[in-house]
N, C-alpha and C positions, 0 to 999 in steps of 0.2 A: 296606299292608293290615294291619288290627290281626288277630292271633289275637283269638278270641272265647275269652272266658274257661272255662276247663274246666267242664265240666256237673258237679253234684253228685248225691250219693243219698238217693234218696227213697225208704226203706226199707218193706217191705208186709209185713204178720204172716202167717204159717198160715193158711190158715182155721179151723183147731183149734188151740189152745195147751193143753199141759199147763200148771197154775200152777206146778206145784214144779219144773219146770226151765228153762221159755223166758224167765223175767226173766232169769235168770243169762247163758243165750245170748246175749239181748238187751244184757242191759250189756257184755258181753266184744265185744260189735261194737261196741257203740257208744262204746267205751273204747278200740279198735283202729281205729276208722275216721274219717273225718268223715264224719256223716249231719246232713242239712237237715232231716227231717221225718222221722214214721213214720206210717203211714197202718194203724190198729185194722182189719183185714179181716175180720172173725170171719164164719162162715158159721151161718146159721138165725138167728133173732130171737127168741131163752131171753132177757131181759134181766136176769136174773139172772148168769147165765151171762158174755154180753159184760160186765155192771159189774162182774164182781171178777175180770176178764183185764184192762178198763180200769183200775181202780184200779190195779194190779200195774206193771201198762207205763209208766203216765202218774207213777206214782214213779219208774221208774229213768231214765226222758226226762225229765224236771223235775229232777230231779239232779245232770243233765249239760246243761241248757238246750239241751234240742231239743224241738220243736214235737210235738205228738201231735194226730191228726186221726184222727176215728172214721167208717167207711163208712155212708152214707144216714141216721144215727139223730140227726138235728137238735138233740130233743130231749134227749136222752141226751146228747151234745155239752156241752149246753148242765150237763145236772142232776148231770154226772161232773166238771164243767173244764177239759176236752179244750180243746185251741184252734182246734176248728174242725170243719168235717164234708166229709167228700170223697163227691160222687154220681155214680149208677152212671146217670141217664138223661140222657146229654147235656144238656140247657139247660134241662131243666122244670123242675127245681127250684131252679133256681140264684136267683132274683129270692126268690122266697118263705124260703127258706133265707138270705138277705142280710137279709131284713127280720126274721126271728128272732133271728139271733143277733150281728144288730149290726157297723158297720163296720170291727171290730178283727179279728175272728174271722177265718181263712184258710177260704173256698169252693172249690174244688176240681170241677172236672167231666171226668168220663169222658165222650169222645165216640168212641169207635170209630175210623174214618177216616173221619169226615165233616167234613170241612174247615166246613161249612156249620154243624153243631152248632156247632165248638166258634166260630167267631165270634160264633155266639146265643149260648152262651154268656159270653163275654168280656163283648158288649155287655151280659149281663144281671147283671153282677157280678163271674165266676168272679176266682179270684187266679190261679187256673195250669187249663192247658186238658192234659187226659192222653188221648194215644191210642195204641191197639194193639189186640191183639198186632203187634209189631213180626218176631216169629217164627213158627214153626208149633207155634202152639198147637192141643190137642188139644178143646179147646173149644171156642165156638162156630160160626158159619156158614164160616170158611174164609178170612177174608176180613182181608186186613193191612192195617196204618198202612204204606204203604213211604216209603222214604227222600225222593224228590219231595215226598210232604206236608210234611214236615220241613221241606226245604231251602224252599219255599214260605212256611210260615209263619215261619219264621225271618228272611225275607226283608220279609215283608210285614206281618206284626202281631207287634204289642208286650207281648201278653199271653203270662207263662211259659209252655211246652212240658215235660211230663212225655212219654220214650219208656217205653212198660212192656208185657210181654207177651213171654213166652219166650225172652227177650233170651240170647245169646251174648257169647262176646270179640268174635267178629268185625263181629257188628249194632252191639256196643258202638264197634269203632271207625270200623264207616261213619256212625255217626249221630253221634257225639261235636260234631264242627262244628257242627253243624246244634238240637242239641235243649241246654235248662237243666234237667234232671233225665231222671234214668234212675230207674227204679220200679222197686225189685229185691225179688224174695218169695222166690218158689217155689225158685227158680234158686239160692239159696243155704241155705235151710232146708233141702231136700231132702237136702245133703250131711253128710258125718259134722262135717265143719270148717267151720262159716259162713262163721267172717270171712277164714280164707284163700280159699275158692272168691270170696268179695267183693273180696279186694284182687288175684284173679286177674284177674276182670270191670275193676276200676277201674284197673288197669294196660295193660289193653284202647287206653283213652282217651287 
């Protein structure tokens, strides 16, 4: 029986970035870690605002050839140079967002635990399907990705699994087997040290 190959990180911004400090953050993880992607998570829609946290980001990831992907703004994606756009409503917008920004770009869908989305989505294009919270997150309705979906889709479809959502060491390493990205944000911005609370998490695995 082969091991499945080790899950990577699939790094998530603040929802607020100071500019004069979170490049710097940003490169010291990204210079201390291996990360697959970072996903722009900015909260409110200032487009001023996200384009010059984008510009900032999308230089210190393009410097060290990692992919940057912007949350729901297609456009913006598109008008920054982002390589992609990651969305927050299960499958809706995944075919329309495929046919904007063309078959190169990485599509990305949140689908909660709805086993059902993220196959509509797959079939509608996505490159990777994200569900959670996989923790007890203090946001929305209550309600987790638990480990069975994992092990399920890991089993049964072929399209990448992002676990993300209040993730621990310990979620980290029941879901390790089972998922190809762990979505990590809050869980190491929060702390004084990023990148060690990150190679705490990825020692997890």
């Amino acid at each position: 029986m082969d091991t499945p190959e080790q899950p990577q990180i699939y790094l998530i911004t603040p929802p607020t970035i100071a500019l004069s400090s979170f490049p710097d953050q940003l490169a010291r993880v990204l210079d201390g870690a291996e990360i697959a992607c970072i996903r722009l998570a900015l909260a409110g829609n200032d487009e001023d605002t996200i384009s010059r946290a984008a510009d900032v980001c999308r230089e210190v990831a393009h410097a060290r050839d990692v992919a940057l992907v912007i949350a729901n703004h297609v456009l913006l994606s598109q008008r920054l140079g982002l390589d992609g756009v990651h969305l927050d409503d299960a499958a809706r917008s995944v075919r329309a967002a495929r046919k904007e920004l063309g078959p190169d770009a990485i599509v990305g869908s949140f689908c909660g635990a709805s086993s059902h989305d993220g196959m509509t989505a797959g079939e509608a294009g996505a490159d990777y399907v994200a569900f959670g919270p996989v923790g007890n997150a203090a946001l929305g309705d209550g309600s987790r990705a638990e480990q069975d979906l994992f092990q399920w889709w890991s089993e049964m479809i072929e399209v990448p699994v992002v676990a993300e959502g209040a993730l621990t060491p310990d979620l980290i390493g029941t879901l390790a087997p089972f998922t190809d990205f762990f979505g990590i944000g809050e869980e190491i911005w929060s702390q004084d040290d990023p990148l060690s609370t990150l190679k705490t998490m990825m020692d997890a695995m």
